[in-house]
C-alpha positions, 0 to 999 in steps of 0.5 A: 868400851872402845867400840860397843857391839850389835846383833849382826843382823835383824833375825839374830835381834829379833830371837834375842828378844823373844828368848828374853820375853819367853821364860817361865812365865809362860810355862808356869803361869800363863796356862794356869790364868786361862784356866782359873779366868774363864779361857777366852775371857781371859785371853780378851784381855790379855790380848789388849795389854799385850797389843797395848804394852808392845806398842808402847813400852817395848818400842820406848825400851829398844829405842831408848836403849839404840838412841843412847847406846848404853844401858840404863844408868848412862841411858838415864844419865843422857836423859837427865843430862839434857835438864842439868841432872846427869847425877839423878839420872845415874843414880836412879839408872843403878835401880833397874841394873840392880833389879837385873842382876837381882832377878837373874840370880833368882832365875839361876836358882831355877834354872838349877831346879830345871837343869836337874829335872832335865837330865834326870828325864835321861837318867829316869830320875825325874819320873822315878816318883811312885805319886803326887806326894813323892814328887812333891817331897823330891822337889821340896829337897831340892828346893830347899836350902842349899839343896841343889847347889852342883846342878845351879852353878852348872847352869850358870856358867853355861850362861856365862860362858855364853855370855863371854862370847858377846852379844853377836857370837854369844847370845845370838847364835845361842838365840838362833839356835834356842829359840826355833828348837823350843818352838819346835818342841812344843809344836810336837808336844802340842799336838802329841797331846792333841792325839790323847783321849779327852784332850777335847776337853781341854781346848773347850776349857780354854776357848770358853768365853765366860761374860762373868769372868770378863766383868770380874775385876781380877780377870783383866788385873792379872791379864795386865799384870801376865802381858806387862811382865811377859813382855820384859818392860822392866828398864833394863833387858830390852833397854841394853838389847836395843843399845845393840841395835843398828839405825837401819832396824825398824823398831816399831816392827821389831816389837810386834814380831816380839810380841806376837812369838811370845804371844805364840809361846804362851798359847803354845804352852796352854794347848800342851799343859791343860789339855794333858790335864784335861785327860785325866780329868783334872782342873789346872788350878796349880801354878808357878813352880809346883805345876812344873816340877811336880803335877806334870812330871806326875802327868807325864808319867802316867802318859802313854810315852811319858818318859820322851814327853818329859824329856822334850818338855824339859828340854824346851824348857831349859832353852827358854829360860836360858834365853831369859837368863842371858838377858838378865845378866847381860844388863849388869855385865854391859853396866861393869864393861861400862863403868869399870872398862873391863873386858867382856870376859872379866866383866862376865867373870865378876857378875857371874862370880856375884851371881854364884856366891848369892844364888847359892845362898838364897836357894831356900827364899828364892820365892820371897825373892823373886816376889819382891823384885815382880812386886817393887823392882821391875815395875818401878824399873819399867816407869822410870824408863819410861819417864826418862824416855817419854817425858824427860827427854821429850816429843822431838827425840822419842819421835826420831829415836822411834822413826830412825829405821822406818821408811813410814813415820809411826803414829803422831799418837804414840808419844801421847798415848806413852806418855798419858797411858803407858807411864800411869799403867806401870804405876799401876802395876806397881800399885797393885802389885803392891795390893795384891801381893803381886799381879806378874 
């Protein structure tokens, strides 16, 4: 590329990151870890690893990715570089790009799965289901084989036509427009199901604070695994964002503004989903894709204005993981502009191609597939990032890469703490992913 592009200006940047953080996570998994792990015991930790890992790892990601302007495998390459070991560097960099292009087209897989639920909210189809054993039996024809390949491949190449216009005309104006509309949304439903008989249980489930579940190992495992991934730190999405970024940007502040709407994100969708549970006098004890697209839209139906509540719900949430997914493709395609100097529009062409041919094959593993990238890939992703940057390239350029932009120097702690705590914590991650059968 003869002259790489940037966000045009900070809130344009700082959307982007947060559509990249806001994703399915939240929606599907955060909720059902409050109600599983005790509610404020739960959130105790979460909070700390989400204060802990944006301090870190989401500073060390974007001002990797500024300091070097490229994305992970030249970003890796420079690291390496600067010890005699260009090649290592590269080669261990096609790991998180691959990892991307991996979980984005496992993501594609959903997002045909919400795209689908979405229109159907317009059509009727999504509520047309008499009971919970129908719903069931919709979403499992659909999430089969083969079994959605016309509602995918339009959801990816919305992506991809998005993702032609560029990272300023693209994914920020998409960002810009995206990221308020699902806040907005989501405020709606949240106090819509704050006005149901009821709901009061819900937010008494979600505040309680129980000693023993805070004293449980697993509590503050699965928080830790919920902020880490939640956050993106996976060496590729927020490394290839921050490699748009101009000098004058304020990492550090960029990261805690990122951290506190995805924060808000997923407290938003814990006041919306439990509550609405708690009226008809459930537990939430169903996550991942199964809690939205079968025991919800069964809620929803039995709601009182349940058809506009489903839509607005699925509304929001084809916007969120939109976002996410252009984050996902946007580190493979800046990788082939990179390396096989191709245009913008014939490198999203070629990914988005792959991205067809593969998500159409892998509808009916999908969930196998996305295990093994949340257990392997995006950790490993995350630490040699992290290693690269902190302890590769060294104190001196982390400290200047991350103070570039600020008019206070950050904390003299911050290369220490990167380097002693947040490099062995995505170790950990990958450990206990590996233990647990995941942790994200």
């Amino acid at each position: 590329m003869n002259k790489r592009e940037s966000f045009t200006n900070r809130l344009g940047f700082i959307l982007a990151c947060i559509g990249s953080a806001v994703g399915m996570g939240n929606i599907w998994m955060f909720p059902t870890r409050v109600s599983l792990y005790g509610g404020g015991s739960y959130l105790i930790p979460y909070f700390i690893f989400v204060v802990l890992i944006a301090s870190t790892g989401v500073i060390g990601e974007m001002s990797f990715g500024r300091g070097t302007r490229s994305g992970p495998i030249d970003a890796f390459g420079a690291a390496c570089e600067s010890r005699g070991k260009r090649k290592v560097g590269e080669a261990l960099g096609f790991i998180p790009v691959l990892g991307s292009l991996a979980m984005a087209i496992g993501y594609t897989v959903v997002m045909g799965w919400i795209l689908k639920y979405m229109i159907g909210t317009f059509t009727g189809s999504t509520l047309a289901p008499d009971n919970i054993d129908s719903f069931a039996a919709s979403f499992g024809g659909m999430a089969s084989a083969f079994g959605n390949n016309l509602w995918q491949i339009i959801a990816l190449v919305v992506a991809v036509i998005i993702l032609m216009f560029g990272v300023g005309n693209g994914i920020e104006k998409a960002n810009k427009i995206m990221m308020p509309v699902f806040f907005l949304l989501f405020l709606i439903l949240a106090i819509y199901t704050a006005c149901q008989p009821g709901a009061i249980d819900g937010y008494k489930y979600i505040f309680r604070v129980e000693p023993s579940a805070l004293a449980k190992p697993e509590t503050w495992i699965f928080a830790l695994g919920q902020a880490f991934f939640s956050l993106s730190v996976a060496g590729n999405g927020t490394l290839i964002y921050g490699s748009y970024l101009p000098d004058n940007e304020d990492i550090p502040a960029s990261a805690g503004r990122v951290a506190l709407f995805d924060t808000i994100a997923a407290i938003l969708a814990a006041l919306v989903i439990i509550p609405a549970m708690a009226t008809t006098g459930a537990q939430l004890d169903q996550g991942g894709p199964g809690l939205m697209f079968i025991f919800l839209p069964s809620l929803f139906k039995s709601m009182p204005g349940g058809h506009i509540v489903a839509i607005i719900f699925f509304v929001a949430v084809f916007f969120a993981g939109l976002s996410s997914l252009l984050n996902l493709y946007e580190a493979p395609i800046a990788t082939v502009q990179e390396k096989l100097h191709l245009n913008r529009k014939l490198s999203c062409l070629l990914i988005g191609v792959i991205g067809v041919i593969v998500s159409i094959c892998i509808q009916g593993i999908v969930s196998d597939w996305m295990d093994v990238l949340s257990i392997y890939i995006c950790p490993l992703g995350a630490g040699l990032a992290g290693i690269m940057f902190f302890w590769v390239y060294g104190k001196n350029y982390v400290e200047e890469q991350v103070n570039l932009g600020r008019n206070k120097k950050f904390t003299d702690k911050y290369v220490p703490v990167c380097k002693y705590l947040y490099c062995p914590i995505c170790i950990l991650v990958l450990i206990l992913g590996i233990a647990l059968g995941g942790i994200g």
